[in-house]
N, CA, C and O atoms as a Tinker XYZ file with bonds, in Angstrom:
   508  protein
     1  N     -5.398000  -12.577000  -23.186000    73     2
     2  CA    -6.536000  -12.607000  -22.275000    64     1     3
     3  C     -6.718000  -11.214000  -21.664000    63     2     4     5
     4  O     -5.844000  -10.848000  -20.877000    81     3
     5  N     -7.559000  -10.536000  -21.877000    73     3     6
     6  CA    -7.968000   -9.500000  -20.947000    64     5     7
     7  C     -8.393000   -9.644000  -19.785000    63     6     8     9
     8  O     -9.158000  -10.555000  -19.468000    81     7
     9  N     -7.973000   -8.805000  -19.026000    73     7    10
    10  CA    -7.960000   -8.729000  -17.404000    64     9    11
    11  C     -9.131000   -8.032000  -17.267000    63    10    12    13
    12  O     -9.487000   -6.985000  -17.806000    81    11
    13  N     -9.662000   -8.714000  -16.511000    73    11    14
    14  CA   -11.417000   -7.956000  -16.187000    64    13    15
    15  C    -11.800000   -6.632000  -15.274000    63    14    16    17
    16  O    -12.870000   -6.231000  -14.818000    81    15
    17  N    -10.328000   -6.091000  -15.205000    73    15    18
    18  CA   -10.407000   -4.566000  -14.400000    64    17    19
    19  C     -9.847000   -3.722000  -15.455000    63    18    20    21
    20  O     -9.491000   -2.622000  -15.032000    81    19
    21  N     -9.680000   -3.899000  -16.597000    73    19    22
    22  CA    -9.356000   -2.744000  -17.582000    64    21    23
    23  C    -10.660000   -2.494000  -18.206000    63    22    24    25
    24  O    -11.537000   -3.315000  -18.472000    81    23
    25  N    -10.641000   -0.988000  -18.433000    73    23    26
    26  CA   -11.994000   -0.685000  -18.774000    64    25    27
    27  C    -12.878000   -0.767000  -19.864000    63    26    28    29
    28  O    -12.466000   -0.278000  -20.916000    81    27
    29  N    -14.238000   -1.380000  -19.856000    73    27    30
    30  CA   -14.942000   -1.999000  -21.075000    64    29    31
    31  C    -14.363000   -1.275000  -22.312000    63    30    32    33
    32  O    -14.048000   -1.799000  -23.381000    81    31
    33  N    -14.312000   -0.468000  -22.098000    73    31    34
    34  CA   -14.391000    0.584000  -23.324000    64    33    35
    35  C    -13.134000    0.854000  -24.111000    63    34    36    37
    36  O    -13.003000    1.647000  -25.044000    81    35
    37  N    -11.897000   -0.240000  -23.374000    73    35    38
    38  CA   -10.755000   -0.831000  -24.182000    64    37    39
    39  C     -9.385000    0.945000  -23.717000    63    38    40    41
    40  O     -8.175000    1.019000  -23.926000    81    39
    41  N    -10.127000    1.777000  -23.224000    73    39    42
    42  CA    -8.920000    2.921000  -22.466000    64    41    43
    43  C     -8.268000    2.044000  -21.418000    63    42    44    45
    44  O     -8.785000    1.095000  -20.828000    81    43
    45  N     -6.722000    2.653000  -21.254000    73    43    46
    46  CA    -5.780000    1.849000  -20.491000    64    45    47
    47  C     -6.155000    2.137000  -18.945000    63    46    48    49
    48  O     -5.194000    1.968000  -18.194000    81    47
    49  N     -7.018000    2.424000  -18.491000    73    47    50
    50  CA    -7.249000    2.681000  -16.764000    64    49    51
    51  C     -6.495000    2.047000  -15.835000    63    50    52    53
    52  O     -5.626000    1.197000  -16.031000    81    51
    53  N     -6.943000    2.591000  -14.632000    73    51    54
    54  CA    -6.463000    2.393000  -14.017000    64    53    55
    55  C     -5.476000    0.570000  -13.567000    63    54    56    57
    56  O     -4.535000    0.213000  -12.858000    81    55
    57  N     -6.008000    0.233000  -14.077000    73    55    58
    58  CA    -6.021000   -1.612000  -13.802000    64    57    59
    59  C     -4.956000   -2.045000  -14.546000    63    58    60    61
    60  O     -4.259000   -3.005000  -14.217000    81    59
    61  N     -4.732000   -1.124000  -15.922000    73    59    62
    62  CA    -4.025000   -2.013000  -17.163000    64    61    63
    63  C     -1.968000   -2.549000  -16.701000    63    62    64    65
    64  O     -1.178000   -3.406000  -17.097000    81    63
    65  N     -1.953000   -1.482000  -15.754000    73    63    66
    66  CA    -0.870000   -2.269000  -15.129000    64    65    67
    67  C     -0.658000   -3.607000  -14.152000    63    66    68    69
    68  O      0.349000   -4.308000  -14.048000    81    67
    69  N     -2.003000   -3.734000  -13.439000    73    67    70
    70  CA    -2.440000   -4.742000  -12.981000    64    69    71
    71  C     -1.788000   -6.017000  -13.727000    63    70    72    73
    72  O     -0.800000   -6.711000  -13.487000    81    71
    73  N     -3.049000   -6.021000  -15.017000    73    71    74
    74  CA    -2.748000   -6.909000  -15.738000    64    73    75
    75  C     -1.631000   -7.538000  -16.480000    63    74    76    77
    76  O     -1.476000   -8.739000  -16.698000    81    75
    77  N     -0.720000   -6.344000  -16.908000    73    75    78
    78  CA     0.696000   -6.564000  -17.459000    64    77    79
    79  C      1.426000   -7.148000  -16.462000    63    78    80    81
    80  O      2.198000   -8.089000  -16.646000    81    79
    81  N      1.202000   -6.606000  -15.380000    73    79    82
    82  CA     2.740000   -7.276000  -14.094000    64    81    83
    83  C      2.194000   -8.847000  -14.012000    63    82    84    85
    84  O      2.878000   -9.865000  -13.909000    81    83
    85  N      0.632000   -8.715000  -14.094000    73    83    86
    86  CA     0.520000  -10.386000  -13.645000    64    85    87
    87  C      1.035000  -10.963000  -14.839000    63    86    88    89
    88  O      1.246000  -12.105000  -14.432000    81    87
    89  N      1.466000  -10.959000  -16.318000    73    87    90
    90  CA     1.932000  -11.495000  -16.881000    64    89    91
    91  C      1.088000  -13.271000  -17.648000    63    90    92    93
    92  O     -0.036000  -13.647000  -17.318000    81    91
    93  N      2.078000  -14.102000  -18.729000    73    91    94
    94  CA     1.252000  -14.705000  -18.881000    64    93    95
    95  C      0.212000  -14.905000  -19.065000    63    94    96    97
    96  O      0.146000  -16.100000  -19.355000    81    95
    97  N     -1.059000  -14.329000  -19.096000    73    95    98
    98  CA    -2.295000  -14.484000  -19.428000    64    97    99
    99  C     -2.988000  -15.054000  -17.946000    63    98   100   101
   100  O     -4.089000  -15.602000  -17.884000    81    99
   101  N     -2.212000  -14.831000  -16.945000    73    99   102
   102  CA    -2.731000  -15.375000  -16.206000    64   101   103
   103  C     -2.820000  -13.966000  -14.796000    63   102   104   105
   104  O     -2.072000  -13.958000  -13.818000    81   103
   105  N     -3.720000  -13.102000  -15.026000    73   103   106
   106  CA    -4.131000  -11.773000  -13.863000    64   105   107
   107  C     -4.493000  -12.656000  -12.634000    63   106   108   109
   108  O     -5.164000  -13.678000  -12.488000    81   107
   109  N     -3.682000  -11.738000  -11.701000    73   107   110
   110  CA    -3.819000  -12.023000  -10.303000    64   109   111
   111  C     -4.839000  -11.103000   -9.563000    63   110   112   113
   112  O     -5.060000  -10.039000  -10.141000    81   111
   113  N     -5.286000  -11.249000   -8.772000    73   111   114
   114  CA    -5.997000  -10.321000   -8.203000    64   113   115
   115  C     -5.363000   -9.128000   -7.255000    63   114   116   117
   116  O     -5.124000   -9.455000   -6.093000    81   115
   117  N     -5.133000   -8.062000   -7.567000    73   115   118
   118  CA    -4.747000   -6.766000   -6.963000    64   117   119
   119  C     -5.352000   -6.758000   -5.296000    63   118   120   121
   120  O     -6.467000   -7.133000   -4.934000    81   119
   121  N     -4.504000   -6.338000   -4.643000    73   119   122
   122  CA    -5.184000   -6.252000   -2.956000    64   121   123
   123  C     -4.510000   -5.071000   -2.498000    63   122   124   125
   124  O     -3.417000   -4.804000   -2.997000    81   123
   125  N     -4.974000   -4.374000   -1.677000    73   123   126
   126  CA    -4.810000   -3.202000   -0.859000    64   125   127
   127  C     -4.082000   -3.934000    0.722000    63   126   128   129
   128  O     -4.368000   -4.834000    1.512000    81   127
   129  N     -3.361000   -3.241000    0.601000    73   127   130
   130  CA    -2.528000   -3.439000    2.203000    64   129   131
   131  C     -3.144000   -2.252000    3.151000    63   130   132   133
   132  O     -2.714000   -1.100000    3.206000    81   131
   133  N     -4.149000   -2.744000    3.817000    73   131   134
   134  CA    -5.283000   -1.249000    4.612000    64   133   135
   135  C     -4.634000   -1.662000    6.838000    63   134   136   137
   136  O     -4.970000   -2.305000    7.832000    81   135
   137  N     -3.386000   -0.505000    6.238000    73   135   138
   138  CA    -3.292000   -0.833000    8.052000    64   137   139
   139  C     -3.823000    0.870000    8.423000    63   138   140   141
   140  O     -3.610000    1.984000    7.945000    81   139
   141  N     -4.910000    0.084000    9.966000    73   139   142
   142  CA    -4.732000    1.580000   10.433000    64   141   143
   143  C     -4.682000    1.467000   11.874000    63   142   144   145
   144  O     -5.118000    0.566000   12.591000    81   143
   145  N     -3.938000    2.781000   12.244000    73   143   146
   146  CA    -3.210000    2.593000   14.073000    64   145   147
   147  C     -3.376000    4.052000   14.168000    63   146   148   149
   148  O     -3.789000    4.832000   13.310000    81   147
   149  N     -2.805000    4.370000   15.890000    73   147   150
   150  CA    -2.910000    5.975000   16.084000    64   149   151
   151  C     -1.441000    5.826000   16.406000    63   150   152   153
   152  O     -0.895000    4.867000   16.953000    81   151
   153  N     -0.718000    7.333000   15.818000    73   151   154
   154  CA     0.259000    7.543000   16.758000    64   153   155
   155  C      1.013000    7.135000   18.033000    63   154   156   157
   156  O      0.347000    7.132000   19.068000    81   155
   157  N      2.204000    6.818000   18.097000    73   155   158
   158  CA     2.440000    6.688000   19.840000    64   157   159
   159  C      2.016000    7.812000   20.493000    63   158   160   161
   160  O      2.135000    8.803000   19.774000    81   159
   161  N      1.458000    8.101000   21.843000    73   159   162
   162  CA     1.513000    9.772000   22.413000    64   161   163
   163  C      2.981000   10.466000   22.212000    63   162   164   165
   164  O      4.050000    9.983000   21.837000    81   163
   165  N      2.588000   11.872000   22.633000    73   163   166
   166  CA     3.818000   12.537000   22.015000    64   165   167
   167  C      4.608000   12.652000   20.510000    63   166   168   169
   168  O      5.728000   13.131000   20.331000    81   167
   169  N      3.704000   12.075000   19.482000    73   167   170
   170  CA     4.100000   11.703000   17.877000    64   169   171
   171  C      3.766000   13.451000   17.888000    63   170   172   173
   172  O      2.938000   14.078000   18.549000    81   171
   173  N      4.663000   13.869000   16.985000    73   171   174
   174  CA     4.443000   15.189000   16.198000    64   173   175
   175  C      3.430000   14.735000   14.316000    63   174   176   177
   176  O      4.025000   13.994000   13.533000    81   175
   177  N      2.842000   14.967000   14.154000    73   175   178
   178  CA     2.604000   15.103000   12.867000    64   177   179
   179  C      3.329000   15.258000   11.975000    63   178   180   181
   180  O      3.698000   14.299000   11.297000    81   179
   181  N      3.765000   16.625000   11.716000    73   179   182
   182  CA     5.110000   16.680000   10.133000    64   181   183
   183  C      5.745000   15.848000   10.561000    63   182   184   185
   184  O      5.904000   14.959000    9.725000    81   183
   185  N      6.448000   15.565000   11.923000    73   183   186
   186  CA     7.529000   14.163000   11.823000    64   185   187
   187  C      7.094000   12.798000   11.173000    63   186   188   189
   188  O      7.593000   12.005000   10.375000    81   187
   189  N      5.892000   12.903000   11.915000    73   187   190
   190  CA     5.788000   11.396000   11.285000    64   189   191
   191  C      5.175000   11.641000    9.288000    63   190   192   193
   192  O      5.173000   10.679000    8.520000    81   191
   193  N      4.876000   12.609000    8.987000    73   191   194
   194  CA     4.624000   12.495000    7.266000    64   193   195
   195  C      6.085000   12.770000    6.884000    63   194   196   197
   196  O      6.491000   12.258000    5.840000    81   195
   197  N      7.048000   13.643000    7.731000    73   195   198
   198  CA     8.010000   13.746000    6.771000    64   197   199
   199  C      8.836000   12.164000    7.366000    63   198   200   201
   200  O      9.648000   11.879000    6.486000    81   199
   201  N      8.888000   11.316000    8.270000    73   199   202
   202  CA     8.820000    9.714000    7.945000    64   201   203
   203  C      8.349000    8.725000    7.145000    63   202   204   205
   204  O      8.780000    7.627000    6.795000    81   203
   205  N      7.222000    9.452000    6.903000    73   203   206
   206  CA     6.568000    8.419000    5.930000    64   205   207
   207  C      6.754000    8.860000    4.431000    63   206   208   209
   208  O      6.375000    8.138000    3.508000    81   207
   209  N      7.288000    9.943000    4.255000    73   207   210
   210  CA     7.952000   10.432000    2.781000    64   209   211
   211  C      8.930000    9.932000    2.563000    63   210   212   213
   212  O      9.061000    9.647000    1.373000    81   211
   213  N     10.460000    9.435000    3.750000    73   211   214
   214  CA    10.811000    8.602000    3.759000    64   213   215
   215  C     11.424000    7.365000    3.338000    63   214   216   217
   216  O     12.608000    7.077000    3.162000    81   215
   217  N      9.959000    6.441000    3.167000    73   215   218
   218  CA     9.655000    5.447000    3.365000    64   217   219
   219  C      9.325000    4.848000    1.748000    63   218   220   221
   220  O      8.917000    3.714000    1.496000    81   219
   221  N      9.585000    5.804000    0.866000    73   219   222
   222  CA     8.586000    6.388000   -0.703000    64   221   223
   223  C     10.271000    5.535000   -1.248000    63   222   224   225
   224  O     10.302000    4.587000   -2.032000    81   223
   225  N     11.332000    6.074000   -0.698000    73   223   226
   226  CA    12.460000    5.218000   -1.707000    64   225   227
   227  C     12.734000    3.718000   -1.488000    63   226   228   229
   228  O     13.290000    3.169000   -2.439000    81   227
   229  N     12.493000    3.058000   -0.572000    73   227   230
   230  CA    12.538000    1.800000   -0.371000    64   229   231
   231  C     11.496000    1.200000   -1.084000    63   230   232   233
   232  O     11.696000    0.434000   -2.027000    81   231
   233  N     10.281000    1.550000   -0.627000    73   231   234
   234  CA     8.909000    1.040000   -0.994000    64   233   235
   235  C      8.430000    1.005000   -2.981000    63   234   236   237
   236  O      7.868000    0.115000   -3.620000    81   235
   237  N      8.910000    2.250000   -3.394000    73   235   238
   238  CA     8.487000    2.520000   -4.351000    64   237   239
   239  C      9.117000    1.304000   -5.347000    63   238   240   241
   240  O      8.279000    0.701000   -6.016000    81   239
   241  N     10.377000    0.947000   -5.477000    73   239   242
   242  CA    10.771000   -0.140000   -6.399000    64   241   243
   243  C     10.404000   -1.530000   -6.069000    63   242   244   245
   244  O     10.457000   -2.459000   -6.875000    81   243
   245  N     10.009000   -1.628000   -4.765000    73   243   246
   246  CA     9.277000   -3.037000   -4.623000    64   245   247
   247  C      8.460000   -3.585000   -5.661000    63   246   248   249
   248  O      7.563000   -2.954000   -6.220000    81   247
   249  N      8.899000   -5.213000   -6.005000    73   247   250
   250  CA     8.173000   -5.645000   -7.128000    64   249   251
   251  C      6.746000   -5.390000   -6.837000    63   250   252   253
   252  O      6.513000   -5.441000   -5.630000    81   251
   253  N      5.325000   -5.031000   -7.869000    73   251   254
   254  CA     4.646000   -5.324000   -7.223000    64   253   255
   255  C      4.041000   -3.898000   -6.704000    63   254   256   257
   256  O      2.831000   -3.723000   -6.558000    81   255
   257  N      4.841000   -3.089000   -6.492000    73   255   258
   258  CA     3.757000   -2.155000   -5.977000    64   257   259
   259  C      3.340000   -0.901000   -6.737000    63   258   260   261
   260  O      3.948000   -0.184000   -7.531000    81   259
   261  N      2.244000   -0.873000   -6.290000    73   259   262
   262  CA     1.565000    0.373000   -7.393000    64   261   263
   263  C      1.235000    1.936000   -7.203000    63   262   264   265
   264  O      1.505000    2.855000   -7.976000    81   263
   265  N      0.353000    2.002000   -5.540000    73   263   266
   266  CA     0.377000    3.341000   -5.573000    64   265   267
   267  C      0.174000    2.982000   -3.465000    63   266   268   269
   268  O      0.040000    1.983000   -2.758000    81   267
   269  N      0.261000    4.365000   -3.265000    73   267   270
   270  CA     0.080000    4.463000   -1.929000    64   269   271
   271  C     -0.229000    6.065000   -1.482000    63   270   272   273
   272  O      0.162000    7.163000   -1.877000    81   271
   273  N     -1.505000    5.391000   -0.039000    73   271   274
   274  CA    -1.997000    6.323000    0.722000    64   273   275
   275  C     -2.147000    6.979000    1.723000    63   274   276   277
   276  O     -3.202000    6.696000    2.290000    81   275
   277  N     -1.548000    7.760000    2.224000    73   275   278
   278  CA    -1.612000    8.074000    3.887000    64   277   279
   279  C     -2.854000    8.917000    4.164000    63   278   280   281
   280  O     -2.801000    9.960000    3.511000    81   279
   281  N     -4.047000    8.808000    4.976000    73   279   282
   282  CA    -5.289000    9.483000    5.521000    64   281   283
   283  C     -5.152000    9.190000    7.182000    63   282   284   285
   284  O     -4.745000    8.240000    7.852000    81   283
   285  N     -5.708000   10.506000    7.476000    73   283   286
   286  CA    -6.336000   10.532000    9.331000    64   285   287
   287  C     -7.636000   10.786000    9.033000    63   286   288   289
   288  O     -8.056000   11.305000    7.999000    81   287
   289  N     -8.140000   10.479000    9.786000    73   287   290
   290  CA    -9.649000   10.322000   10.462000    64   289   291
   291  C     -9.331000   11.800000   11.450000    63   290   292   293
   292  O     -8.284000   12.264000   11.901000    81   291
   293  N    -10.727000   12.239000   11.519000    73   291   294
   294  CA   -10.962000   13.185000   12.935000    64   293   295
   295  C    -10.188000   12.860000   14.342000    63   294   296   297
   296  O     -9.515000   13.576000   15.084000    81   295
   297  N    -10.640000   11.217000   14.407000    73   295   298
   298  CA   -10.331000   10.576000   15.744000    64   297   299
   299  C     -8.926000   10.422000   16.229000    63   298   300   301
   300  O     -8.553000    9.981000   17.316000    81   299
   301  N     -8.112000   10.930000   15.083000    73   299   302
   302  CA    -7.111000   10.475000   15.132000    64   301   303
   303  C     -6.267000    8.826000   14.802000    63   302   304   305
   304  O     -5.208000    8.519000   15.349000    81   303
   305  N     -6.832000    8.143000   14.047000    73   303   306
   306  CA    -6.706000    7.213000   13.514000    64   305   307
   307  C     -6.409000    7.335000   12.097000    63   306   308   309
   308  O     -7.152000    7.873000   11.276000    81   307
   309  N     -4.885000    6.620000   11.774000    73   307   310
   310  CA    -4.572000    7.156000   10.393000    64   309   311
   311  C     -4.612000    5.379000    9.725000    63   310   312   313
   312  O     -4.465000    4.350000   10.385000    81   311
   313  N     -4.832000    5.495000    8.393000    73   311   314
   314  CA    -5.019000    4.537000    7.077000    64   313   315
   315  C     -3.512000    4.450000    6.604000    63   314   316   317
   316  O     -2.858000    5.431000    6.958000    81   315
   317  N     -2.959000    3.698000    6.034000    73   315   318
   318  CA    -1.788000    3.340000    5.108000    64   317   319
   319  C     -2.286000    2.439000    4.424000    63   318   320   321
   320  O     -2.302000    1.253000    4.752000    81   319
   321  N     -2.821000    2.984000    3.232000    73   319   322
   322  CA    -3.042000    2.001000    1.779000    64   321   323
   323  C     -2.191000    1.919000    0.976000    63   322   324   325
   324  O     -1.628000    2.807000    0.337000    81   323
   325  N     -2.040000    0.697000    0.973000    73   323   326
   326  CA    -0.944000    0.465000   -0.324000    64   325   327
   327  C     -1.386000   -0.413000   -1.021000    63   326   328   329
   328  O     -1.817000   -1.398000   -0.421000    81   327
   329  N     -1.454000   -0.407000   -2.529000    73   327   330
   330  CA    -2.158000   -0.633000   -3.825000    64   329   331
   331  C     -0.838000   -2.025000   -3.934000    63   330   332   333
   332  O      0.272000   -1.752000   -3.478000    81   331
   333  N     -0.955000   -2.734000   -4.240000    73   331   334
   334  CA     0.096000   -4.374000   -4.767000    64   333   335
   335  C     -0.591000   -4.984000   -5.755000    63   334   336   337
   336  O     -1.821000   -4.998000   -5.708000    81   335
   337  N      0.082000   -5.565000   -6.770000    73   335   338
   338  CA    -0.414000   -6.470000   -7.716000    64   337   339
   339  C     -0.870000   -7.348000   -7.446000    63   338   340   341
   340  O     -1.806000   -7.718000   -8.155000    81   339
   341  N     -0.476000   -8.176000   -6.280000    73   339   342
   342  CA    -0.903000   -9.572000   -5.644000    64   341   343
   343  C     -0.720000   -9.144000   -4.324000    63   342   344   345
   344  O     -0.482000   -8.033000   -3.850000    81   343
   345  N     -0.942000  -10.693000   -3.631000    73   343   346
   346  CA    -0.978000  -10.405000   -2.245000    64   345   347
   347  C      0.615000  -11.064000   -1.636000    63   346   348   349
   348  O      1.119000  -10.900000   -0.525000    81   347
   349  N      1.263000  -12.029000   -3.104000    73   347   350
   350  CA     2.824000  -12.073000   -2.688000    64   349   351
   351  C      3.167000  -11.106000   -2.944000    63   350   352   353
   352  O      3.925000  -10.687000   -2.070000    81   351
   353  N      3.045000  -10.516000   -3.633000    73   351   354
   354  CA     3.877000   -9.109000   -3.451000    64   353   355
   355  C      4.135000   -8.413000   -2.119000    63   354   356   357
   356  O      5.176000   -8.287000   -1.473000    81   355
   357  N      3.033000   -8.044000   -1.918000    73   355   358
   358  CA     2.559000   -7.510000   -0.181000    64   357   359
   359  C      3.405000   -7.993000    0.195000    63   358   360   361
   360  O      4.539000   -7.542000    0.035000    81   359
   361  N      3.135000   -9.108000    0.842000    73   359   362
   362  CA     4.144000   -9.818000    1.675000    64   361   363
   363  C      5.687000   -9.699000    1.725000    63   362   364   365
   364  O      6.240000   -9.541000    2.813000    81   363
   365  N      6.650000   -9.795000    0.164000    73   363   366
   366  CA     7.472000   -9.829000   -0.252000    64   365   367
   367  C      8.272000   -9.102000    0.546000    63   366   368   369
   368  O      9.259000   -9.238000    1.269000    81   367
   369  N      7.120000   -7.854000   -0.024000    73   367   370
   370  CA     7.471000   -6.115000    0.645000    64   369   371
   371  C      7.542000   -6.288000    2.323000    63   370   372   373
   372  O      8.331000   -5.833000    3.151000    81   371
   373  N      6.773000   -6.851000    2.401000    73   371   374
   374  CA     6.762000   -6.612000    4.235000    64   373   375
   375  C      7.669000   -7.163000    4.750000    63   374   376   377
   376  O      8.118000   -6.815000    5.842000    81   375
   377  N      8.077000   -8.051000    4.122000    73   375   378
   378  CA     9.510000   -8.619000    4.986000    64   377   379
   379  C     10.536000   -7.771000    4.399000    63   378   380   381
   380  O     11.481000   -7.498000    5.139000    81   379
   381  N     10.540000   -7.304000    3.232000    73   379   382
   382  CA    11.991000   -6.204000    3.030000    64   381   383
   383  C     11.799000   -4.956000    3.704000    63   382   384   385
   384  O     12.753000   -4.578000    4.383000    81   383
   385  N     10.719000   -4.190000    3.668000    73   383   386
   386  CA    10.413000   -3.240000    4.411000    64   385   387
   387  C     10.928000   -3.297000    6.037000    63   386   388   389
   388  O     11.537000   -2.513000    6.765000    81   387
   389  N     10.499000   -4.300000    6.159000    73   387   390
   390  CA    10.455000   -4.086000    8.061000    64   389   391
   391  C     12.401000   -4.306000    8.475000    63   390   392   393
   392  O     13.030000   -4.109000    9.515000    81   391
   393  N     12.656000   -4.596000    7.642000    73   391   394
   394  CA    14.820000   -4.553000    7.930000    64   393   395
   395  C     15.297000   -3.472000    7.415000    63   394   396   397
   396  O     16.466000   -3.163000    7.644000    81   395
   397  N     14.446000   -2.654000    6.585000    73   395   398
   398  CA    15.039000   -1.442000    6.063000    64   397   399
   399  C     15.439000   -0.035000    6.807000    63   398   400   401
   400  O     14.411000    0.642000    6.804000    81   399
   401  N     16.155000    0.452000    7.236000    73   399   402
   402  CA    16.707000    1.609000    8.084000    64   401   403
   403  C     15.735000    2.443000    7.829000    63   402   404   405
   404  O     15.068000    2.816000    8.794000    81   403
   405  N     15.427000    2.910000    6.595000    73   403   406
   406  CA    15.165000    4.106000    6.002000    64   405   407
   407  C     13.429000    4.053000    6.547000    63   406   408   409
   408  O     12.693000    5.039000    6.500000    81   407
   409  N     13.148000    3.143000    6.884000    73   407   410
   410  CA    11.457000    2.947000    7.436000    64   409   411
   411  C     11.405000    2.751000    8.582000    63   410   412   413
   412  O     10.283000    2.638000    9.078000    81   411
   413  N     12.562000    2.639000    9.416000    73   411   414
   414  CA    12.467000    2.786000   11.003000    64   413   415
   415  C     11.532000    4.054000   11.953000    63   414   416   417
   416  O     10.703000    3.976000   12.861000    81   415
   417  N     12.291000    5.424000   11.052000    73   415   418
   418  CA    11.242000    6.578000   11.927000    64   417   419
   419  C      9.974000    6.639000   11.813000    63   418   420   421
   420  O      9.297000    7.242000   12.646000    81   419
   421  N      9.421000    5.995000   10.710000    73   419   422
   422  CA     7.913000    6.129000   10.731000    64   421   423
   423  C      7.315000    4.616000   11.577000    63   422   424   425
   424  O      6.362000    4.729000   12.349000    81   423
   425  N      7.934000    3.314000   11.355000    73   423   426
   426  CA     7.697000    2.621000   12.431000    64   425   427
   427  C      7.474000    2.755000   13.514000    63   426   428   429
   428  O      6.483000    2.293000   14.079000    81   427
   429  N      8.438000    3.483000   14.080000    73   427   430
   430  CA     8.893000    3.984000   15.602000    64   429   431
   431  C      7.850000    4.717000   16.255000    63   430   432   433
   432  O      7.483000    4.347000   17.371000    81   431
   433  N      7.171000    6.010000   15.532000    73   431   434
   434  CA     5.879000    6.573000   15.640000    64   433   435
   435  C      4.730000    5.937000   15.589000    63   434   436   437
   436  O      3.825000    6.756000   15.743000    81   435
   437  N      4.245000    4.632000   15.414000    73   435   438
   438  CA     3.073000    4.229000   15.211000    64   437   439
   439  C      2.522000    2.985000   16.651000    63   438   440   441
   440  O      2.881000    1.853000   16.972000    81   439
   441  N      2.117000    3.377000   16.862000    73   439   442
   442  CA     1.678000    2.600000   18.552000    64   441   443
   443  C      1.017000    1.476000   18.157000    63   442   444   445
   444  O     -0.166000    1.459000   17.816000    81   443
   445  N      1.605000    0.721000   18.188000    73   443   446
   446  CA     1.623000   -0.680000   17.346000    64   445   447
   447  C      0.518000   -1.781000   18.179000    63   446   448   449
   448  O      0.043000   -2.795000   17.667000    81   447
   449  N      0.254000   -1.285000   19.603000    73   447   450
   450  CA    -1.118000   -2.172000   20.113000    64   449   451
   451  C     -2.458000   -1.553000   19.490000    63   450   452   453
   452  O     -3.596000   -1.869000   19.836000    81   451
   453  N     -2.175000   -0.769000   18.671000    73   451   454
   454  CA    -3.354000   -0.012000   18.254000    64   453   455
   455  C     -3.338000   -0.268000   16.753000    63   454   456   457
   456  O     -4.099000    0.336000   15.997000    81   455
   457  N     -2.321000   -1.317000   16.268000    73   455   458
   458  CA    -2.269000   -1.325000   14.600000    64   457   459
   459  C     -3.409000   -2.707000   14.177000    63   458   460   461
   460  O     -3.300000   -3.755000   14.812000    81   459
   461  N     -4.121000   -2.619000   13.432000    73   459   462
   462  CA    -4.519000   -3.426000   12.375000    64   461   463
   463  C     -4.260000   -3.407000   11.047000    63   462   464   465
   464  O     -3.972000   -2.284000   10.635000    81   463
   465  N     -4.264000   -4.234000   10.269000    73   463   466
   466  CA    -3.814000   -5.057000    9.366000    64   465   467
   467  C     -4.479000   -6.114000    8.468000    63   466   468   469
   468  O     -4.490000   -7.282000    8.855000    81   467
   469  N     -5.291000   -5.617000    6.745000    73   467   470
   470  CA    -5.906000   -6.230000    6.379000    64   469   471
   471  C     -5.766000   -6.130000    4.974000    63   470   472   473
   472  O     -6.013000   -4.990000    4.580000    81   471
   473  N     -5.481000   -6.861000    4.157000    73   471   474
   474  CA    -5.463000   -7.301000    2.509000    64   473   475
   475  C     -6.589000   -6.903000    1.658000    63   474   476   477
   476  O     -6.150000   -6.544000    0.565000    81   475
   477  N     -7.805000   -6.827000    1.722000    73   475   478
   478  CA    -8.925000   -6.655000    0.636000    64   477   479
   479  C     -8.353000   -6.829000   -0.580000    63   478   480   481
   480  O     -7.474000   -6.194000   -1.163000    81   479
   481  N     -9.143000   -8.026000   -0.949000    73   479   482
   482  CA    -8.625000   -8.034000   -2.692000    64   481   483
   483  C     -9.538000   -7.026000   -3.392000    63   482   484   485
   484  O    -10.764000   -6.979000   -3.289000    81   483
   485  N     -8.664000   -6.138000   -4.201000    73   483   486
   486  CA    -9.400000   -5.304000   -4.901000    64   485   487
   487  C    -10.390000   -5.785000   -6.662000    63   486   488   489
   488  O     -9.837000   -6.021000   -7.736000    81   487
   489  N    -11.852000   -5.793000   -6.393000    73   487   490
   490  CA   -12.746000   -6.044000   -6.658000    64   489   491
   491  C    -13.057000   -4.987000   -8.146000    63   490   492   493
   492  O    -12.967000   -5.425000   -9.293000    81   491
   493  N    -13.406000   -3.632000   -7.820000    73   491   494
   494  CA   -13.584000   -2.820000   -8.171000    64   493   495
   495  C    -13.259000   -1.281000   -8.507000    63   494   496   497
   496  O    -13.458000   -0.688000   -7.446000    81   495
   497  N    -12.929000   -0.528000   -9.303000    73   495   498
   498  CA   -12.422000    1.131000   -8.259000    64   497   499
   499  C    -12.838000    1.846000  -10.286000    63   498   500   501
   500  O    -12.885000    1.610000  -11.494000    81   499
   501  N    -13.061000    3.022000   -8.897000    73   499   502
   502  CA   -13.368000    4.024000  -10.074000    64   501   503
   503  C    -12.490000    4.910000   -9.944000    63   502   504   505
   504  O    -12.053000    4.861000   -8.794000    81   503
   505  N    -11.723000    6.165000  -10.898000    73   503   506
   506  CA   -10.798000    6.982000  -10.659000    64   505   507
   507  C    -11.914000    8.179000  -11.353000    63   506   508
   508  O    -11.581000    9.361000  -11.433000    81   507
């Protein structure tokens, strides 16, 4: 069964791992983990990216995950996208993540009355 995010034109794009992890013939739908928060006051910048570099050895072998993004806004409001095969995956991750030592300093920096937290199943994407 082809997975309906690999590209018409039969090249392995972006998606074609998508489809393999979901396995079975049966593709799951890919979702983005889109949190965004500001800093606690007093956060340094390089501290908190060289925290969130981090955060790249725990995260990266999680079943399930694919790619990830750190962006700021002008306002000071930063994005953490993270690309997952499914949305158990996500989850999986979030409960191993949040006991992990090695993801504490970038936790610690993020002013957490200011965090949101949202899944989007991914629909579409162009590279």
């Amino acid at each position: 069964m082809r997975h309906p995010l690999i590209l018409p034109h039969g090249q392995p794009g972006p998606c074609r791992a998508v489809a393999e992890l979901a396995g079975a013939g049966r593709p799951t739908a890919p979702v983005q983990e889109v949190a965004r928060f500001r800093l606690r006051p007093g956060s340094d910048q390089a501290a908190f990216l060289a925290a969130a570099r981090a955060t790249a050895a725990p995260l990266r072998p999680q079943r399930g995950f694919l790619r990830r993004a750190l962006l700021r806004n002008e306002d000071g409001i930063w994005t953490d996208q993270v690309a997952w095969v499914d949305r158990p995956s996500a989850d999986r991750a979030a409960t191993a993540i949040m006991a992990e030592p090695a993801c504490q300093p970038f936790m610690a920096r993020i002013d957490m009355e200011s965090l949101t937290m949202d899944h989007p199943v991914l629909l579409w994407r162009m590279d």
